[in-house]
C-alpha positions in Angstrom: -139.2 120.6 -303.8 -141.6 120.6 -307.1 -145.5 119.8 -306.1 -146.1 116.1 -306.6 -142.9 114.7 -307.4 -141.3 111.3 -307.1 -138.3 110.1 -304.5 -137.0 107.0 -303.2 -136.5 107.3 -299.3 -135.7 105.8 -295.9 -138.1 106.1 -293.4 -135.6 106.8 -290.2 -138.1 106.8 -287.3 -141.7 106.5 -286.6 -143.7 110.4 -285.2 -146.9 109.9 -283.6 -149.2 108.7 -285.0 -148.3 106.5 -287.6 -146.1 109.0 -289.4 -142.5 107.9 -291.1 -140.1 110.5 -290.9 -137.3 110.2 -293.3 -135.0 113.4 -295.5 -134.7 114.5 -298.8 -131.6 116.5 -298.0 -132.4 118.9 -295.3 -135.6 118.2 -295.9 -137.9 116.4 -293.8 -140.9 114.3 -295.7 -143.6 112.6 -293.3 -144.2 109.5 -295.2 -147.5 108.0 -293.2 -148.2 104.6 -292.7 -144.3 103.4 -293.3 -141.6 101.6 -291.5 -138.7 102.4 -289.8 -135.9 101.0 -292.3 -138.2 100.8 -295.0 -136.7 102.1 -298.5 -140.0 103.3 -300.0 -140.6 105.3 -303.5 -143.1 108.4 -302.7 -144.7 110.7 -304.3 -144.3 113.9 -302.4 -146.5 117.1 -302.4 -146.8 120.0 -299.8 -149.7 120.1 -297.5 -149.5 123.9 -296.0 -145.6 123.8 -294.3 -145.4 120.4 -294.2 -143.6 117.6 -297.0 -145.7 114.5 -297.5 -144.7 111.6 -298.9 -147.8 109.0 -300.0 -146.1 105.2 -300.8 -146.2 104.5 -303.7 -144.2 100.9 -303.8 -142.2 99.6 -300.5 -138.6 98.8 -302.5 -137.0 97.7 -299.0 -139.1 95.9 -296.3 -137.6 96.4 -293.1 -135.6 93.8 -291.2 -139.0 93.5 -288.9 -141.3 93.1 -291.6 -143.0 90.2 -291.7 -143.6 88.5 -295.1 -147.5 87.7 -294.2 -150.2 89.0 -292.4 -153.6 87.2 -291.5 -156.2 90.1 -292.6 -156.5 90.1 -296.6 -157.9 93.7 -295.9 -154.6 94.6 -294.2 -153.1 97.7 -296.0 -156.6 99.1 -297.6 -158.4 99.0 -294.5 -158.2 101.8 -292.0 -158.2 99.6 -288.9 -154.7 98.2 -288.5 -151.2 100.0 -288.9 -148.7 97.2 -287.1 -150.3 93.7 -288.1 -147.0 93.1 -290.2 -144.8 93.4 -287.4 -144.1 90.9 -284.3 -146.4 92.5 -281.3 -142.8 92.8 -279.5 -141.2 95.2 -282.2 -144.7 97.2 -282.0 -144.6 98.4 -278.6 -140.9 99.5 -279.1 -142.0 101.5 -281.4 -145.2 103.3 -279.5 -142.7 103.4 -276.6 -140.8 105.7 -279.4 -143.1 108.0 -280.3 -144.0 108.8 -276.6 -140.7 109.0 -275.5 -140.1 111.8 -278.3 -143.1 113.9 -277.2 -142.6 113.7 -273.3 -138.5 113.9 -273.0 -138.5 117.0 -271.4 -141.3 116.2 -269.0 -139.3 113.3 -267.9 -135.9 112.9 -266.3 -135.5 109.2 -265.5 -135.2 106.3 -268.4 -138.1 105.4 -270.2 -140.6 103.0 -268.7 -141.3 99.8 -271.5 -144.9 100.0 -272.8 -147.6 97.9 -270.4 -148.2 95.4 -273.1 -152.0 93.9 -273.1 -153.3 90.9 -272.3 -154.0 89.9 -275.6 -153.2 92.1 -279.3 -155.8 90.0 -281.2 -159.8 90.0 -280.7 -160.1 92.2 -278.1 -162.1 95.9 -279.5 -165.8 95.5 -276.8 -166.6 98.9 -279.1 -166.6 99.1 -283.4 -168.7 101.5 -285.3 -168.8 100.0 -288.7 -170.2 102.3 -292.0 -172.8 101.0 -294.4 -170.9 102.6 -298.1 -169.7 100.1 -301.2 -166.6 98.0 -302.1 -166.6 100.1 -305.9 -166.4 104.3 -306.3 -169.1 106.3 -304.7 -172.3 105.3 -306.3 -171.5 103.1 -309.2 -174.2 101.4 -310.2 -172.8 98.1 -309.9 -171.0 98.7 -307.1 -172.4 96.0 -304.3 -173.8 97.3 -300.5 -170.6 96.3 -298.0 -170.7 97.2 -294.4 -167.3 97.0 -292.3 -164.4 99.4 -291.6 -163.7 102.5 -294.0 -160.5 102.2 -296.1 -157.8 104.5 -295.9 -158.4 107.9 -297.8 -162.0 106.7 -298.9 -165.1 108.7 -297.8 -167.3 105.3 -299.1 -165.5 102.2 -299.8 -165.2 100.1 -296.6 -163.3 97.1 -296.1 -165.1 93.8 -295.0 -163.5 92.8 -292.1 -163.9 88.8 -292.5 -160.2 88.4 -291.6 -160.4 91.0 -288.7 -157.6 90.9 -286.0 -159.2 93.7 -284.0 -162.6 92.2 -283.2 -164.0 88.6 -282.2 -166.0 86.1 -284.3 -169.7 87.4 -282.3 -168.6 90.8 -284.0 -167.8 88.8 -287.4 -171.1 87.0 -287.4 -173.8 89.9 -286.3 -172.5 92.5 -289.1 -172.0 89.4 -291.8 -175.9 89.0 -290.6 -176.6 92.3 -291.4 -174.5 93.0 -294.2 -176.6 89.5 -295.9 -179.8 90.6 -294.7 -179.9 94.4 -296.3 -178.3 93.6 -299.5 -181.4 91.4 -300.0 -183.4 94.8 -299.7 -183.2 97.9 -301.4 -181.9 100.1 -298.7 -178.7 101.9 -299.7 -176.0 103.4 -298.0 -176.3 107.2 -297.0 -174.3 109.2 -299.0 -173.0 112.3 -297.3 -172.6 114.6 -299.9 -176.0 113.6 -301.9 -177.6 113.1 -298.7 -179.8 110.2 -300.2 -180.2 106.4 -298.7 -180.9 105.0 -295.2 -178.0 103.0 -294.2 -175.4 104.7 -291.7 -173.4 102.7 -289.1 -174.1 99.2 -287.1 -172.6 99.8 -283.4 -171.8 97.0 -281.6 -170.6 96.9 -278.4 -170.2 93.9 -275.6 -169.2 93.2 -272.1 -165.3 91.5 -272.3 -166.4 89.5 -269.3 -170.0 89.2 -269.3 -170.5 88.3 -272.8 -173.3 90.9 -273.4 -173.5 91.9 -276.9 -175.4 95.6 -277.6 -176.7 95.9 -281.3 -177.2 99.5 -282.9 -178.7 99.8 -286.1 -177.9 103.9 -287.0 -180.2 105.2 -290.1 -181.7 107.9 -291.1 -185.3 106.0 -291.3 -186.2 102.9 -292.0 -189.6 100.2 -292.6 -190.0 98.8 -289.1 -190.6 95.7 -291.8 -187.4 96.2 -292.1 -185.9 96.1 -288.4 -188.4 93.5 -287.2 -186.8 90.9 -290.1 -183.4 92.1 -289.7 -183.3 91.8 -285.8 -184.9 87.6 -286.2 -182.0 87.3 -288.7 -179.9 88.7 -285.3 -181.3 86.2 -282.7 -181.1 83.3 -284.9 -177.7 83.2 -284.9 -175.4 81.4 -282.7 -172.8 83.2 -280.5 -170.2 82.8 -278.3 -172.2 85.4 -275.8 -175.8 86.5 -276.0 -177.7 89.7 -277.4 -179.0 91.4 -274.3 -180.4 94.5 -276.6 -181.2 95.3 -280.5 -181.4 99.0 -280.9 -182.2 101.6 -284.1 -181.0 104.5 -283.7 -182.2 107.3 -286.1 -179.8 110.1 -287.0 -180.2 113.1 -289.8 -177.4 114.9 -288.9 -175.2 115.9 -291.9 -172.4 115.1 -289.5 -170.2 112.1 -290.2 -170.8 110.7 -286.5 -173.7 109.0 -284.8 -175.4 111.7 -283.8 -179.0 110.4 -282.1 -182.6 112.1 -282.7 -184.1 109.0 -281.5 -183.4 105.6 -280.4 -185.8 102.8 -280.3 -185.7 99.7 -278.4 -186.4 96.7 -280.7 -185.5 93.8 -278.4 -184.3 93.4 -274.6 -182.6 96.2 -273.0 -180.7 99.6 -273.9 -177.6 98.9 -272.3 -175.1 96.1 -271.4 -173.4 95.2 -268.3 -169.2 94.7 -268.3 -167.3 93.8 -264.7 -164.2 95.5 -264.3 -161.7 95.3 -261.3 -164.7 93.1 -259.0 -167.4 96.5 -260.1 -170.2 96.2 -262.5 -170.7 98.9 -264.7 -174.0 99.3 -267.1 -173.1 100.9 -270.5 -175.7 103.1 -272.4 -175.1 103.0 -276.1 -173.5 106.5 -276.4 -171.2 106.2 -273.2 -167.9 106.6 -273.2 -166.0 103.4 -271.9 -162.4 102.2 -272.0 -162.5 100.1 -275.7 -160.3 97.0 -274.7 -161.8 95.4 -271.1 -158.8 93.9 -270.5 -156.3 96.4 -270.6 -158.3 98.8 -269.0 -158.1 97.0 -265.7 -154.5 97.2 -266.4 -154.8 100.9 -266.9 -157.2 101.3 -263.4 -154.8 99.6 -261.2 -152.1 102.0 -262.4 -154.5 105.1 -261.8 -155.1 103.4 -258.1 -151.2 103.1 -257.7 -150.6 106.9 -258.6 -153.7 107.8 -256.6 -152.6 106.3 -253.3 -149.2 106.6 -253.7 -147.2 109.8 -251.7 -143.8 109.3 -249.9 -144.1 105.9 -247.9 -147.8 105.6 -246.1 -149.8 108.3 -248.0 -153.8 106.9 -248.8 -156.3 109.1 -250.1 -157.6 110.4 -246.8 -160.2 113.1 -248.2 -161.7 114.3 -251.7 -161.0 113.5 -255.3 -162.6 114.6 -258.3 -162.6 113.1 -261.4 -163.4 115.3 -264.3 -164.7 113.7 -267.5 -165.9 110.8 -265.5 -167.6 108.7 -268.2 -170.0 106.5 -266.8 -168.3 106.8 -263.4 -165.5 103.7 -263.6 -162.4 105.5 -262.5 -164.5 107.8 -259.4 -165.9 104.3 -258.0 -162.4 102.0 -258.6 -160.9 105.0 -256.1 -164.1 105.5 -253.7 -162.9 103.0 -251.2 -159.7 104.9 -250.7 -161.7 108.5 -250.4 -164.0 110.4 -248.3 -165.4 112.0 -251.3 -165.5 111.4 -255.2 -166.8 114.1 -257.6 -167.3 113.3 -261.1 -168.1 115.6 -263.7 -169.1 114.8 -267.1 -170.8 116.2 -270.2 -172.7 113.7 -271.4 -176.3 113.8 -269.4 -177.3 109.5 -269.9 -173.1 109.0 -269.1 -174.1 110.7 -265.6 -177.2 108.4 -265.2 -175.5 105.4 -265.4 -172.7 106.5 -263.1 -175.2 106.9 -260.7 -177.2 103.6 -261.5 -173.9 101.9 -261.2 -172.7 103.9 -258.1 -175.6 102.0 -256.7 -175.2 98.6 -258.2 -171.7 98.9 -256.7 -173.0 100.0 -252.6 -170.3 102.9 -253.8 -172.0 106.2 -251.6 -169.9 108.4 -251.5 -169.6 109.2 -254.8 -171.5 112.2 -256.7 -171.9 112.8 -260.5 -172.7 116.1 -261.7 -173.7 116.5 -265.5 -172.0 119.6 -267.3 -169.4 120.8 -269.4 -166.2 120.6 -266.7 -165.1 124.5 -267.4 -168.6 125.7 -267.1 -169.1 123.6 -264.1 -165.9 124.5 -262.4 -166.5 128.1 -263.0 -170.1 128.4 -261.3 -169.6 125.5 -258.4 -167.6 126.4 -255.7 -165.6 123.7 -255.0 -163.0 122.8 -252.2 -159.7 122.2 -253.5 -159.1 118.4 -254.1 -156.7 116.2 -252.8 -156.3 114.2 -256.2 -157.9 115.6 -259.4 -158.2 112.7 -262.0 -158.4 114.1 -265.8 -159.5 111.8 -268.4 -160.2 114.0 -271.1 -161.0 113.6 -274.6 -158.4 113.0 -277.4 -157.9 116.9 -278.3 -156.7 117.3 -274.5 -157.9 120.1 -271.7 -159.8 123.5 -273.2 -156.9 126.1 -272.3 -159.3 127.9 -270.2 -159.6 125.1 -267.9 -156.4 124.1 -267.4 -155.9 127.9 -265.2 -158.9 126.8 -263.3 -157.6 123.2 -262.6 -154.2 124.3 -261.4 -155.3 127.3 -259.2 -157.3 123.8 -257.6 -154.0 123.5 -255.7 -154.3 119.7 -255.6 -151.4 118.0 -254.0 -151.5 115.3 -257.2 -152.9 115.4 -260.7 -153.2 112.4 -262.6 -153.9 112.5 -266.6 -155.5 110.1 -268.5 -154.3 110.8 -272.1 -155.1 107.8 -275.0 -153.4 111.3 -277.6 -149.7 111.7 -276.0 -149.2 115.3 -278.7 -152.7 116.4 -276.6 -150.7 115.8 -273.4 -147.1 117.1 -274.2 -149.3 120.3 -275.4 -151.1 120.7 -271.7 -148.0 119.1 -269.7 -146.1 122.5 -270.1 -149.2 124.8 -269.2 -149.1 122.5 -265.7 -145.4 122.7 -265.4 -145.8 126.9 -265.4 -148.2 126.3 -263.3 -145.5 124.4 -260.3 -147.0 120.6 -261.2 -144.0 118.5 -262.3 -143.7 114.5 -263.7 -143.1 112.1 -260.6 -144.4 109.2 -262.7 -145.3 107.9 -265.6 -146.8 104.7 -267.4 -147.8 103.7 -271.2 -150.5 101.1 -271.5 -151.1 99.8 -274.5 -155.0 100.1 -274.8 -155.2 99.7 -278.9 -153.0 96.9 -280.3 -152.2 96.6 -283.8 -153.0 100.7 -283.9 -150.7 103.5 -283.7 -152.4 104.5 -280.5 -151.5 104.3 -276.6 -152.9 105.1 -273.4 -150.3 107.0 -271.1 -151.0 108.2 -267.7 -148.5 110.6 -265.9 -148.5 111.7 -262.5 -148.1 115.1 -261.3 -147.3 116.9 -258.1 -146.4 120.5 -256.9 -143.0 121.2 -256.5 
């Protein structure tokens, strides 16, 4: 196949994530961001072994296609994939792409995806980027603040028309996005590494109605921050503000990486309740981003947990390794004689703790540490249930030796990137652990993205 050429195709199925699969011949062209049943005209180029296909005109809409679509951004914007297609048709589709990757880690038919609660308004986390709506830094390109649009490193989408997040969201970065074009603050450009304005991180509780605020820049006038946080607490929201934060951050990195953070009003952290437990949330913790579905996803971790032949309850210890701020460890404590949480992220371990507390959870314990290095110089009983929630790229290699020589009599993995589990679920299947169970939650609606938890046990 010539570099860059044009085809008309069919996309035949849907690969996580979000990639169309469809042939030119024998060949196979991953067309992302398509349909199954759309006839599409692509321009295709190689990218190392693999045939890409970028859309260049949709000739054929699929038979689920809808006509309309409430977001104006929808298609630019790098938030949505599915908000063209009935919420029905979407989780067949995720229930698809999982099915494909876990086949032969999974005898019995196919459980249907755990829908949410709700597919609209529901993100309690977004990290919007300060960049333009015009190219790089055209002069009379105007400041915009909102979600980066697909294969831009600076135009972002305004997201007035949102699906993903709720109107308090809306309002606070309309607020902010108002109140800085007024200034003459610019957005940071990474490669120039000039102007101030990174990311606004808002985060809130799903049922508390707290609302965090982080301003991320590399410096700023506290002129600047005291005006822009009375423009905050003037407005009027469905919840409340309980904390206004700036965070400053030089890093070259494109991520909210912290040298300081400054309190500018209220508190540093928020409070969410999740399965009758109250949990406070620092601004860099990780925590579940839909509320809703993750008490969903907890009582299926509980059922897995508790779960063995007819009468079996967690009679002794678990761990839970990448712990977070301690939600999973303390939703099983009443079931255990011991919870261990580990977890890399020092302030994440704090709060566990505070919240252990909140909670009168005590017989839980957080240990802060990378979980291969702590592993390695701990000596640690062997668990009766080891909980792995690990980040999207999976388990490091190294510790998945360690965490099967454990000798648990169950394992249950947390994955929200199903190729990171199908990768990791046949190092644990040399290792005697097989599949006994297995759920998809759908923690991201309107994304390519699911949650899946399988349960393993030595055979």
């Amino acid at each position: 196949m010539a570099k860059k050429t044009v085809h008309k195709l069919k996309i035949d199925y849907l690969r996580y994530p979000d990639k169309g699969i469809a042939f030119l011949g024998d060949e196979e062209i991953i067309v992302k961001h398509g349909l199954p049943g759309q006839v599409v005209e692509v321009e295709c180029s190689r990218r190392r072994k693999q045939k890409i296909g970028n859309i260049l005109q949709v000739l054929e809409h699929a038979q689920e296609e809808a006509a309309g679509y409430s977001c104006t951004e929808f298609g630019a914007c790098g938030g949505c994939s599915f908000l063209n297609i009935p919420y029905s048709y979407e989780l067949e589709l995720k229930k698809g792409m999982v099915e494909r990757l876990l086949k032969d880690y999974w005898n019995g038919a196919f459980p249907d995806v755990v829908p949410a609660p709700s597919p609209a308004n529901y993100r309690n986390k977004m990290e919007f980027s300060f960049g333009d709506q015009g190219q790089g830094l055209g002069k009379d390109s105007e400041l915009a603040l909102g979600i980066r649009k697909r294969n831009r490193y600076y135009e972002v989408a305004i997201p007035k028309d949102c699906a993903l997040i709720t109107a308090d969201f809306k309002a606070i970065l309309l607020a902010t996005l108002e109140y800085f074009r007024q200034t003459t603050e610019t957005f940071y450009h990474k490669m120039r590494h000039t102007g101030t304005l990174r990311y606004l991180v808002l985060r809130r509780g799903e049922f508390t109605g707290e609302v965090l605020v982080n301003l991320v820049t590399t410096g700023i006038s506290q002129n600047h921050l005291e005006n822009w946080k009375a423009a905050l607490l003037k407005l009027p929201l469905e919840g409340n503000i309980t904390g206004i934060l700036h965070t400053t951050s030089t890093a070259l990195a494109d991520a909210v990486v912290p040298d300081k953070l400054q309190t500018l009003w209220g508190r540093s952290h928020f409070y969410e309740n999740i399965c009758g437990l109250t949990f406070g949330i620092s601004p860099f913790s990780f925590f579940q981003t839909y509320s809703g579905g993750a008490e969903l996803l907890y009582r299926t971790i509980s059922e897995f947990a508790c779960r063995h032949g007819q009468d079996f309850d967690i009679s002794d210890k678990v761990y839970d390794l990448y712990c977070g701020t301690g939600t999973i460890a303390q939703i099983l404590a009443p079931y255990a004689k011991e919870v261990v949480g580990i977890e890399l992220i020092p302030e994440a371990v704090q709060a566990a703790k505070e919240n252990a507390r909140k909670n009168s959870i005590d017989n839980c314990r957080f240990i802060a540490g990378d979980v291969l290095k702590t592993i390695n110089e701990n000596d640690f009983a062997s668990p009766d249930v080891l909980v792995l929630d690990p980040p999207r790229d999976g388990i490091h290699p190294k510790a998945l030796g360690k965490l099967i020589a454990f000798g648990a009599q169950k394992i249950i993995y947390v994955s929200c990137k199903p190729t990171s589990l199908a990768r990791d679920l046949a190092t644990f299947r040399e290792g005697g652990y097989h599949v006994t169970d297995l759920r998809i939650h759908d923690m991201f609606p309107r994304t390519p993205h699911v949650e899946t938890v399988v349960l393993l046990q030595k055979i």
